[in-house]
PDB file of N, H, CA, C and O in Angstrom:
ATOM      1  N   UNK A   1       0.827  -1.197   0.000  1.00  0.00           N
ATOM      2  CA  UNK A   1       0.000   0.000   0.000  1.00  0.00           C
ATOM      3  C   UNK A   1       0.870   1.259   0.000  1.00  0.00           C
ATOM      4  O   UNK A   1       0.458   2.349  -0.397  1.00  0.00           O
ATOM      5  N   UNK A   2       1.834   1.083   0.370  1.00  0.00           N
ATOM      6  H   UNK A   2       2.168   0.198   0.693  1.00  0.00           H
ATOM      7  CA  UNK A   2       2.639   2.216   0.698  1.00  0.00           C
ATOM      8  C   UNK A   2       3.858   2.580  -0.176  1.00  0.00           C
ATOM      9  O   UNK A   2       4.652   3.485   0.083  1.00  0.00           O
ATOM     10  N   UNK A   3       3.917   1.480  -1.608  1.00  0.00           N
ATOM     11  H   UNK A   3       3.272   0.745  -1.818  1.00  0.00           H
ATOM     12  CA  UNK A   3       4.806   1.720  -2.778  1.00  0.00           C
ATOM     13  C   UNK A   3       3.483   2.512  -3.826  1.00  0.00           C
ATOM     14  O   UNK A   3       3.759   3.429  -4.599  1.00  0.00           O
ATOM     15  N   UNK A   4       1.784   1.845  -3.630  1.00  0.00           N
ATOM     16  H   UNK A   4       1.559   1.100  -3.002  1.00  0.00           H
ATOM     17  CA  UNK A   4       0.963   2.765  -4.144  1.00  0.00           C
ATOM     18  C   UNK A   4       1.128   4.017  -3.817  1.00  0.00           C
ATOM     19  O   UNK A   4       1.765   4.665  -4.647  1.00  0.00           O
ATOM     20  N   UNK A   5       0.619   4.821  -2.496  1.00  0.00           N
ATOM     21  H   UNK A   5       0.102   4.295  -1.821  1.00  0.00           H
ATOM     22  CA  UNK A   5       0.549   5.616  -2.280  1.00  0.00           C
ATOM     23  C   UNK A   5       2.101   6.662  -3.045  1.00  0.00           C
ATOM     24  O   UNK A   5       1.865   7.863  -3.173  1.00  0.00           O
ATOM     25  N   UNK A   6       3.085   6.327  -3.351  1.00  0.00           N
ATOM     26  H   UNK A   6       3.277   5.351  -3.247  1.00  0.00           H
ATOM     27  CA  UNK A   6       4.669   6.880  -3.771  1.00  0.00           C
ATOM     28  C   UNK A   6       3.906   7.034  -5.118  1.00  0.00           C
ATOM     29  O   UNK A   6       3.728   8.068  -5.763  1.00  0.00           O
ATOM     30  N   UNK A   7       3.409   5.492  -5.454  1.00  0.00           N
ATOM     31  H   UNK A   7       3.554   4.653  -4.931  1.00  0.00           H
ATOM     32  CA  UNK A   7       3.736   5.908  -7.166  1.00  0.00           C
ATOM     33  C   UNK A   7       2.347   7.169  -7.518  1.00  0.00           C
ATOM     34  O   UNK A   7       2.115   7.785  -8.558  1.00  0.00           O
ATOM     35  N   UNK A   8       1.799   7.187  -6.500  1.00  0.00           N
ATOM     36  H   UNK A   8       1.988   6.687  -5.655  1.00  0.00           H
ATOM     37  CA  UNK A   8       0.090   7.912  -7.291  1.00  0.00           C
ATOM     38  C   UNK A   8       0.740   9.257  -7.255  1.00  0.00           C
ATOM     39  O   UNK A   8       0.601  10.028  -8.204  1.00  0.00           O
ATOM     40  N   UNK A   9       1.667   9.671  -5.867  1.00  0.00           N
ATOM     41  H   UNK A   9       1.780   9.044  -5.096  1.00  0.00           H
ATOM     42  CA  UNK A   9       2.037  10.594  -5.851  1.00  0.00           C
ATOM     43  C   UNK A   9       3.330  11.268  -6.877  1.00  0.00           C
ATOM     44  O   UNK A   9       3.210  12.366  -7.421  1.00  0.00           O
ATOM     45  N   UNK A  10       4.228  10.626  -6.979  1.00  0.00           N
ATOM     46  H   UNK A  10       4.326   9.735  -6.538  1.00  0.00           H
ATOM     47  CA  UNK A  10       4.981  10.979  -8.371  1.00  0.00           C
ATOM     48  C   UNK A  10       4.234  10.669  -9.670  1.00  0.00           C
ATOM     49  O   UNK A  10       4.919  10.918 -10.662  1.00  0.00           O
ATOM     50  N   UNK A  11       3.081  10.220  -9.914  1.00  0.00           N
ATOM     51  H   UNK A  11       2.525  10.017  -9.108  1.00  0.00           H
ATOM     52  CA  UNK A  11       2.848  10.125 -10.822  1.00  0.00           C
ATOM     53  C   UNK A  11       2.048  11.783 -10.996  1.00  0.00           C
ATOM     54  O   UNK A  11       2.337  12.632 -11.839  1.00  0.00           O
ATOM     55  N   UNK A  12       1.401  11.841 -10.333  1.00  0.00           N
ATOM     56  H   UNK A  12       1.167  11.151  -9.648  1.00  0.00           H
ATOM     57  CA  UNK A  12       0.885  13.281 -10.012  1.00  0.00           C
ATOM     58  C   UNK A  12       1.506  14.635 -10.623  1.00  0.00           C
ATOM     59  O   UNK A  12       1.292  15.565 -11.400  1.00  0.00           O
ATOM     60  N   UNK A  13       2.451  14.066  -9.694  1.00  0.00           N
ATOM     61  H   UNK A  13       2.625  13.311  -9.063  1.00  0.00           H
ATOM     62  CA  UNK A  13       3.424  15.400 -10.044  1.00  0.00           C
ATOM     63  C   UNK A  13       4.322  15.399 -11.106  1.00  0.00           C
ATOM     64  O   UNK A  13       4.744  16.492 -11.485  1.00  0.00           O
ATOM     65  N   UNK A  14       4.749  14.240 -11.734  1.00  0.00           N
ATOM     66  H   UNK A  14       4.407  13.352 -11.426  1.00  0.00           H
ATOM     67  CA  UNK A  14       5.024  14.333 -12.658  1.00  0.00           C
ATOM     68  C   UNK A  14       4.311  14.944 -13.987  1.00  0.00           C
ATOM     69  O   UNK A  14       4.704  15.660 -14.908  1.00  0.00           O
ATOM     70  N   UNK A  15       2.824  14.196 -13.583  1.00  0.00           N
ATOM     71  H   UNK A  15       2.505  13.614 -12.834  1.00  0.00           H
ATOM     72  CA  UNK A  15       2.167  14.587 -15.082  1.00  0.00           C
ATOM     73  C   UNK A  15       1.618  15.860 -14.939  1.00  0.00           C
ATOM     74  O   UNK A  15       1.325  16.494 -15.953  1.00  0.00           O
ATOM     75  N   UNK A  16       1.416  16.376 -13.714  1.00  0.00           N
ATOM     76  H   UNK A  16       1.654  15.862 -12.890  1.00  0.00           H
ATOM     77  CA  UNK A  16       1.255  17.827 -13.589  1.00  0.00           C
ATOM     78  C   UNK A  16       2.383  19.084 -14.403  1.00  0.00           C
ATOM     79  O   UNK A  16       2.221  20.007 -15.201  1.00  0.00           O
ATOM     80  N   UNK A  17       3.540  18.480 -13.670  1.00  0.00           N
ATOM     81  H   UNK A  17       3.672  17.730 -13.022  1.00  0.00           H
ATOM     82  CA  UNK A  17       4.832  19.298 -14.561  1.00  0.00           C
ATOM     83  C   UNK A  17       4.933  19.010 -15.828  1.00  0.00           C
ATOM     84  O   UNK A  17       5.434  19.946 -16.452  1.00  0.00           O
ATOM     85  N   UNK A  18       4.584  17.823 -16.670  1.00  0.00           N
ATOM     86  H   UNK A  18       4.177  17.063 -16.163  1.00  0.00           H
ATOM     87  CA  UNK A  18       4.191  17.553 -18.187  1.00  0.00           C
ATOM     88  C   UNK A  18       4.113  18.396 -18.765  1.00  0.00           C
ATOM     89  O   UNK A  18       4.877  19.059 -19.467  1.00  0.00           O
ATOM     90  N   UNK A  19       2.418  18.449 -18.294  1.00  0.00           N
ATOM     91  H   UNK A  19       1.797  17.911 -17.724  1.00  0.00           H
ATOM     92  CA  UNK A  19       1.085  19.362 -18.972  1.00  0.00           C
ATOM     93  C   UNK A  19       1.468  20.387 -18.741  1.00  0.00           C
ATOM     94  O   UNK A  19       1.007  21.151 -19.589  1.00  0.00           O
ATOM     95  N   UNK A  20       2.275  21.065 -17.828  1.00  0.00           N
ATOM     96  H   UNK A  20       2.649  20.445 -17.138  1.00  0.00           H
ATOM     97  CA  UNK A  20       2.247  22.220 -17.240  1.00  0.00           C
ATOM     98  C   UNK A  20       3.269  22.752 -18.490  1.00  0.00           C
ATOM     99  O   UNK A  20       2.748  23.596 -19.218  1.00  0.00           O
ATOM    100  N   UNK A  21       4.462  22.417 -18.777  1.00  0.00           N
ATOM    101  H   UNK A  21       4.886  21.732 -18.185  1.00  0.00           H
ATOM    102  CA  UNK A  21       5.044  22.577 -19.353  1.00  0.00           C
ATOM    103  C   UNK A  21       4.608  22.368 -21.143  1.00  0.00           C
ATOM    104  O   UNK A  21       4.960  23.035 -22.116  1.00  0.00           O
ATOM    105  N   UNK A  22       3.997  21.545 -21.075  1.00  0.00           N
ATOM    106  H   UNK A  22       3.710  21.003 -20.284  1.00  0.00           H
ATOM    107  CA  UNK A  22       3.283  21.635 -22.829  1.00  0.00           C
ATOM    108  C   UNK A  22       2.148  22.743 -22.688  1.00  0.00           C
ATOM    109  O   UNK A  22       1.826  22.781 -23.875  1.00  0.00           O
ATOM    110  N   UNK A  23       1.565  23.393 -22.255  1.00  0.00           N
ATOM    111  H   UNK A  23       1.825  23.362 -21.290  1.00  0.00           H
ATOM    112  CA  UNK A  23       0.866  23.948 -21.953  1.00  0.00           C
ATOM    113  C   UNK A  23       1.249  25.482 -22.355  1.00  0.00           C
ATOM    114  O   UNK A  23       0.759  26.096 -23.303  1.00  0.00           O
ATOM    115  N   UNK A  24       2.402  26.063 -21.277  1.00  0.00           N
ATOM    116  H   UNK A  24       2.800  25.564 -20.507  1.00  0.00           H
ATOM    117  CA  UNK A  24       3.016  26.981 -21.830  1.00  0.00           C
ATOM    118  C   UNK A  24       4.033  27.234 -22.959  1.00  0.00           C
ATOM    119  O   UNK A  24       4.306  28.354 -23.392  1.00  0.00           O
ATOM    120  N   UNK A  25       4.743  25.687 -23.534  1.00  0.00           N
ATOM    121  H   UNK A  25       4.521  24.777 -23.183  1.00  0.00           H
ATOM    122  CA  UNK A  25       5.444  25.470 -25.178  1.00  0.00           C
ATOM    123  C   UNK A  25       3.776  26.054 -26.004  1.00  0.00           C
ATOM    124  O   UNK A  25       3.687  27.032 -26.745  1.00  0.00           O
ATOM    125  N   UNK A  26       3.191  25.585 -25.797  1.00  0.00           N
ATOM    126  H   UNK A  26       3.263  24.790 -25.195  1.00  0.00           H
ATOM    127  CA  UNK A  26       2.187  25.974 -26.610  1.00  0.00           C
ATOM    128  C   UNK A  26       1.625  27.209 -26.702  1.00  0.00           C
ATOM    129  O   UNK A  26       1.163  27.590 -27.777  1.00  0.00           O
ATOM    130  N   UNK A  27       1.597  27.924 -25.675  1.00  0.00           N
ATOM    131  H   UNK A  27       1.973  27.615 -24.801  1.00  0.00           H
ATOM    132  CA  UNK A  27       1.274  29.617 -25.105  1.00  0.00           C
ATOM    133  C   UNK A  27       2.330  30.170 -25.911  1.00  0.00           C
ATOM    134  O   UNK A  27       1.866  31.102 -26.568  1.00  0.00           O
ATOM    135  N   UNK A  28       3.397  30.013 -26.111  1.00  0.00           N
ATOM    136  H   UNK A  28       3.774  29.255 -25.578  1.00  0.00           H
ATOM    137  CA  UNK A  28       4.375  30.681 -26.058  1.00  0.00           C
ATOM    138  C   UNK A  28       4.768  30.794 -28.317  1.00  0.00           C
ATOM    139  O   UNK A  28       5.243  31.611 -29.105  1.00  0.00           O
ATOM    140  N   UNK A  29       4.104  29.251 -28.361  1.00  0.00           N
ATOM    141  H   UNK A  29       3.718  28.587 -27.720  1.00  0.00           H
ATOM    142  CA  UNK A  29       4.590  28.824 -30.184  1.00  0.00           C
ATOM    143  C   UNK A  29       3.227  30.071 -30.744  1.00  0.00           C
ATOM    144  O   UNK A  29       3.364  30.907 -31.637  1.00  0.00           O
ATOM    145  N   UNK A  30       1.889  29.818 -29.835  1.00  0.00           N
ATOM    146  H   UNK A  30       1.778  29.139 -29.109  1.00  0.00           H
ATOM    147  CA  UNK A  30       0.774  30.693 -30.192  1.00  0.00           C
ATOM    148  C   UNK A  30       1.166  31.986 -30.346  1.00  0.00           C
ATOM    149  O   UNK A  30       0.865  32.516 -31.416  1.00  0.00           O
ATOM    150  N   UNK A  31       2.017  32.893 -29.204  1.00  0.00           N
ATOM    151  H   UNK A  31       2.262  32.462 -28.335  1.00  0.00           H
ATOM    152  CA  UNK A  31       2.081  33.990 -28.863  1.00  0.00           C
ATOM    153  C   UNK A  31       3.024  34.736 -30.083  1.00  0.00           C
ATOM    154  O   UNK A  31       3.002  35.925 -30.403  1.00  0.00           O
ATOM    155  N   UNK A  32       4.018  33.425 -30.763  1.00  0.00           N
ATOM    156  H   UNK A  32       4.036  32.460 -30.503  1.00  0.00           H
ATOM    157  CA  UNK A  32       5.023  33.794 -32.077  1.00  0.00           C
ATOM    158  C   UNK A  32       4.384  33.841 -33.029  1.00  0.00           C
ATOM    159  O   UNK A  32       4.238  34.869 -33.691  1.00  0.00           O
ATOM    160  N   UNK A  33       3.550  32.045 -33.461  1.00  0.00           N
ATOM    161  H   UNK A  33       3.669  31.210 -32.923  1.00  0.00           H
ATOM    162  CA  UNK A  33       2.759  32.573 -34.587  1.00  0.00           C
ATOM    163  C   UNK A  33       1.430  32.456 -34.436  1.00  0.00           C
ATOM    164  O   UNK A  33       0.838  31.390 -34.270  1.00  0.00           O
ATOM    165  N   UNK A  34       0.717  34.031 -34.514  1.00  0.00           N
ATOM    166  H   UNK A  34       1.198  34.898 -34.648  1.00  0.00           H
ATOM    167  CA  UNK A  34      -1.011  33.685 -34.089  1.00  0.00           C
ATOM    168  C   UNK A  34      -1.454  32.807 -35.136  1.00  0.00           C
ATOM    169  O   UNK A  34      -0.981  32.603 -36.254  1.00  0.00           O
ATOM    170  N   UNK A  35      -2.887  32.124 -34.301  1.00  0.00           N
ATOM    171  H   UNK A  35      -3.272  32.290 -33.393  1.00  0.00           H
ATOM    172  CA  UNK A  35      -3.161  30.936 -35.172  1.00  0.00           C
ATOM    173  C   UNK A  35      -2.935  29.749 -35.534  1.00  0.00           C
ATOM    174  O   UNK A  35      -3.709  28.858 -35.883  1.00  0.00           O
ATOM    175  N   UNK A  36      -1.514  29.789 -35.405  1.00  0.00           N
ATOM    176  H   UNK A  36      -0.885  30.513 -35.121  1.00  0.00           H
ATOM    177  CA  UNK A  36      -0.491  28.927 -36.264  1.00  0.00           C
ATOM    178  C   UNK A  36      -1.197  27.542 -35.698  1.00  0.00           C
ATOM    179  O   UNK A  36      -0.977  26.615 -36.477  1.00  0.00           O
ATOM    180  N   UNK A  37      -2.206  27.044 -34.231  1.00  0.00           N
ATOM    181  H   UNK A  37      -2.385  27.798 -33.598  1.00  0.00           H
ATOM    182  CA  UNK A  37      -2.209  25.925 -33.963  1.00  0.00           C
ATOM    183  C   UNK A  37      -3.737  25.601 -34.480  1.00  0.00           C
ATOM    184  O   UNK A  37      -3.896  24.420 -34.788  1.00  0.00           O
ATOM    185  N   UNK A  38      -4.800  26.386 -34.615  1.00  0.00           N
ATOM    186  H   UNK A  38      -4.671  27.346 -34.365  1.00  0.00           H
ATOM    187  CA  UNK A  38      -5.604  26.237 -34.955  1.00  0.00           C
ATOM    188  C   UNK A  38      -5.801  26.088 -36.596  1.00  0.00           C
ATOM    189  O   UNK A  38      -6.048  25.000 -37.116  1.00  0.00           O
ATOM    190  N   UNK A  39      -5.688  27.080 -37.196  1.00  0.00           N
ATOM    191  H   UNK A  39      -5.487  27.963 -36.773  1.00  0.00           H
ATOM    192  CA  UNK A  39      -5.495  27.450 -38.821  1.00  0.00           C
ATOM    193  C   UNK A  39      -5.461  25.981 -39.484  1.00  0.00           C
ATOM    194  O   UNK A  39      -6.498  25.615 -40.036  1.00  0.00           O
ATOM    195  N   UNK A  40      -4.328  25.089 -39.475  1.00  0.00           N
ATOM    196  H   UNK A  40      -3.486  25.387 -39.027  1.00  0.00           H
ATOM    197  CA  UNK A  40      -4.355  24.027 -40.189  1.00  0.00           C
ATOM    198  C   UNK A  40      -4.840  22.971 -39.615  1.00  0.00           C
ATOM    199  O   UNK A  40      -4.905  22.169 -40.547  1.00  0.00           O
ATOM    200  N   UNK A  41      -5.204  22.476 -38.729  1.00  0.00           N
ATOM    201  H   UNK A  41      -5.151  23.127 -37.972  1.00  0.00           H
ATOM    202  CA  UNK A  41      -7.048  21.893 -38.435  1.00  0.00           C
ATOM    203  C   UNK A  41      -7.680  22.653 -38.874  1.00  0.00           C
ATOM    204  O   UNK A  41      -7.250  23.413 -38.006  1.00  0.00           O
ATOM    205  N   UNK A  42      -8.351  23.270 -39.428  1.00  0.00           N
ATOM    206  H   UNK A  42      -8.700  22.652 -40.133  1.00  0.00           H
ATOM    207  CA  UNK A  42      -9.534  23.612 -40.000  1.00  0.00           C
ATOM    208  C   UNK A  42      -9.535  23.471 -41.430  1.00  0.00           C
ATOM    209  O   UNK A  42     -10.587  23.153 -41.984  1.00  0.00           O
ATOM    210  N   UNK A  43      -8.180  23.724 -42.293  1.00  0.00           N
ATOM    211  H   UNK A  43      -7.325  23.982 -41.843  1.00  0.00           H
ATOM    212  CA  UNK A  43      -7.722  23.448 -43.250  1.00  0.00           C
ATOM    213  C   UNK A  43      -7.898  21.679 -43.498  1.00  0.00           C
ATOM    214  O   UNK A  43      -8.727  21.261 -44.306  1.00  0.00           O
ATOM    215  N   UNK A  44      -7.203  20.939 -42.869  1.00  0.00           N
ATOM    216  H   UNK A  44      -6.530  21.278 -42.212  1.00  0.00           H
ATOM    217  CA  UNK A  44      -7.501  19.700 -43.103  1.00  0.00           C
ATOM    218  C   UNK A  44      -8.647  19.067 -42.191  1.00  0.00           C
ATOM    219  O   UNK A  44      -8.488  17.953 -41.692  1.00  0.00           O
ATOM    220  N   UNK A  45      -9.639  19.704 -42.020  1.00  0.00           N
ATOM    221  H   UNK A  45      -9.769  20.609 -42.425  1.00  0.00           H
ATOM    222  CA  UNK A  45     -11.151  19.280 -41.697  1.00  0.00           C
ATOM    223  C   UNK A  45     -11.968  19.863 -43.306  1.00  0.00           C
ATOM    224  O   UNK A  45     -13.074  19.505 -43.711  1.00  0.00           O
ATOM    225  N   UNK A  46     -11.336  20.507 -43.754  1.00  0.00           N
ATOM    226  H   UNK A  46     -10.437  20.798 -43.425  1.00  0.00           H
ATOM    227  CA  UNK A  46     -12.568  21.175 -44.843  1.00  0.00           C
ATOM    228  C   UNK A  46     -12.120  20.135 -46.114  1.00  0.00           C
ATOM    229  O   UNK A  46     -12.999  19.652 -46.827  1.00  0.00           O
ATOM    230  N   UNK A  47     -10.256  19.739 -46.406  1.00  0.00           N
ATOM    231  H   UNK A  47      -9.542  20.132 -45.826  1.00  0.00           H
ATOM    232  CA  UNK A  47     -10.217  19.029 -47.242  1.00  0.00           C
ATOM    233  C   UNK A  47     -10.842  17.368 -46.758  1.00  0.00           C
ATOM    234  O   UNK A  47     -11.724  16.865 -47.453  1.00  0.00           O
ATOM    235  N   UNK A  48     -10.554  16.972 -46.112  1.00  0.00           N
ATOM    236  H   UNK A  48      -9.836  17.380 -45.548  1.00  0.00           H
ATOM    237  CA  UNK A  48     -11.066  15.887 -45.438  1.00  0.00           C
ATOM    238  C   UNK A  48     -12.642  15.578 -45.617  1.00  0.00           C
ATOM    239  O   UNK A  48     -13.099  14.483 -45.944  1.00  0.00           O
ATOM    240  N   UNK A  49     -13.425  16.804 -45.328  1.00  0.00           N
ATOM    241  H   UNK A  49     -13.053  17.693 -45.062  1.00  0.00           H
ATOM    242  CA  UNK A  49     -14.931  16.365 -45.372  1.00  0.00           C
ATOM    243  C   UNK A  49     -15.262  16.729 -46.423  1.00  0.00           C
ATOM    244  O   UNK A  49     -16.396  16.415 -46.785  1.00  0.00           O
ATOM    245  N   UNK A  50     -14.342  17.592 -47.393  1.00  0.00           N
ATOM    246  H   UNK A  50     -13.421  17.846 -47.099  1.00  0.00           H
ATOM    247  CA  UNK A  50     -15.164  17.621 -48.646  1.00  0.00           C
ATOM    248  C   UNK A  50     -16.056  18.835 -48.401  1.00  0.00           C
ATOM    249  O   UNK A  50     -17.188  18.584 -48.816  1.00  0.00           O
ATOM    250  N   UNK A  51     -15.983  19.785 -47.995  1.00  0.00           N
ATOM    251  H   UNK A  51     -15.064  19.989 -47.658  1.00  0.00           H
ATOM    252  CA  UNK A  51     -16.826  21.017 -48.004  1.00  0.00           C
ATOM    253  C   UNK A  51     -16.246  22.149 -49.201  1.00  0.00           C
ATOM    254  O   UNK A  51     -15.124  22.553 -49.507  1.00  0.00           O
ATOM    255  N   UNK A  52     -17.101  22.317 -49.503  1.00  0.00           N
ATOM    256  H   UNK A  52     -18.013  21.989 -49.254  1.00  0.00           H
ATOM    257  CA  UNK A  52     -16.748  23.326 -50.613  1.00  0.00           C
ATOM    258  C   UNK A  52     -16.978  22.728 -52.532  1.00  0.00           C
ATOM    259  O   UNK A  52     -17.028  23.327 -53.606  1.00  0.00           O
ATOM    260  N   UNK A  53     -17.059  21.343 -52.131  1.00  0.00           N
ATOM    261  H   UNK A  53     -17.018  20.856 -51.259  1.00  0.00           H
ATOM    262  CA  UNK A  53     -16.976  21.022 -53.617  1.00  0.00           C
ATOM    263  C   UNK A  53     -18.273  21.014 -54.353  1.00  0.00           C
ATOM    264  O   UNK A  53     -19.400  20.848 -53.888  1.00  0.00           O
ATOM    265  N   UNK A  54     -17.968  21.190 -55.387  1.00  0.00           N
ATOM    266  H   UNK A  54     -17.053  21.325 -55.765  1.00  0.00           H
ATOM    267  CA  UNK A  54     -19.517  21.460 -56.393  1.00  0.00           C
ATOM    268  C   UNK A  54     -20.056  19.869 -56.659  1.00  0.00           C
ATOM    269  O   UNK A  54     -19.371  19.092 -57.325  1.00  0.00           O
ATOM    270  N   UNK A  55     -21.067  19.559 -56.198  1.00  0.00           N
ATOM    271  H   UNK A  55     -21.623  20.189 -55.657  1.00  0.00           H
ATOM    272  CA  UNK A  55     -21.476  18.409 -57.009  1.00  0.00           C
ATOM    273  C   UNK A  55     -21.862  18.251 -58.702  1.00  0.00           C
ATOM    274  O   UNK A  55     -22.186  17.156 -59.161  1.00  0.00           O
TER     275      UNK A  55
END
Protein backbone atom coordinates (compact mmCIF):
# COMPACT_ATOMS: atom_id res chain seq x y z
CA UNK A 1 0.00 0.00 0.00
CA UNK A 2 2.64 2.22 0.70
CA UNK A 3 4.81 1.72 -2.78
CA UNK A 4 0.96 2.76 -4.14
CA UNK A 5 0.55 5.62 -2.28
CA UNK A 6 4.67 6.88 -3.77
CA UNK A 7 3.74 5.91 -7.17
CA UNK A 8 0.09 7.91 -7.29
CA UNK A 9 2.04 10.59 -5.85
CA UNK A 10 4.98 10.98 -8.37
CA UNK A 11 2.85 10.12 -10.82
CA UNK A 12 0.88 13.28 -10.01
CA UNK A 13 3.42 15.40 -10.04
CA UNK A 14 5.02 14.33 -12.66
CA UNK A 15 2.17 14.59 -15.08
CA UNK A 16 1.25 17.83 -13.59
CA UNK A 17 4.83 19.30 -14.56
CA UNK A 18 4.19 17.55 -18.19
CA UNK A 19 1.09 19.36 -18.97
CA UNK A 20 2.25 22.22 -17.24
CA UNK A 21 5.04 22.58 -19.35
CA UNK A 22 3.28 21.64 -22.83
CA UNK A 23 0.87 23.95 -21.95
CA UNK A 24 3.02 26.98 -21.83
CA UNK A 25 5.44 25.47 -25.18
CA UNK A 26 2.19 25.97 -26.61
CA UNK A 27 1.27 29.62 -25.11
CA UNK A 28 4.37 30.68 -26.06
CA UNK A 29 4.59 28.82 -30.18
CA UNK A 30 0.77 30.69 -30.19
CA UNK A 31 2.08 33.99 -28.86
CA UNK A 32 5.02 33.79 -32.08
CA UNK A 33 2.76 32.57 -34.59
CA UNK A 34 -1.01 33.69 -34.09
CA UNK A 35 -3.16 30.94 -35.17
CA UNK A 36 -0.49 28.93 -36.26
CA UNK A 37 -2.21 25.93 -33.96
CA UNK A 38 -5.60 26.24 -34.95
CA UNK A 39 -5.50 27.45 -38.82
CA UNK A 40 -4.36 24.03 -40.19
CA UNK A 41 -7.05 21.89 -38.43
CA UNK A 42 -9.53 23.61 -40.00
CA UNK A 43 -7.72 23.45 -43.25
CA UNK A 44 -7.50 19.70 -43.10
CA UNK A 45 -11.15 19.28 -41.70
CA UNK A 46 -12.57 21.18 -44.84
CA UNK A 47 -10.22 19.03 -47.24
CA UNK A 48 -11.07 15.89 -45.44
CA UNK A 49 -14.93 16.37 -45.37
CA UNK A 50 -15.16 17.62 -48.65
CA UNK A 51 -16.83 21.02 -48.00
CA UNK A 52 -16.75 23.33 -50.61
CA UNK A 53 -16.98 21.02 -53.62
CA UNK A 54 -19.52 21.46 -56.39
CA UNK A 55 -21.48 18.41 -57.01
Amino acid sequence: MRDLKIYLSVALVLSTLWFGSLVGILIEINSFFLNALTFPFFINLVIIAGWGEKD
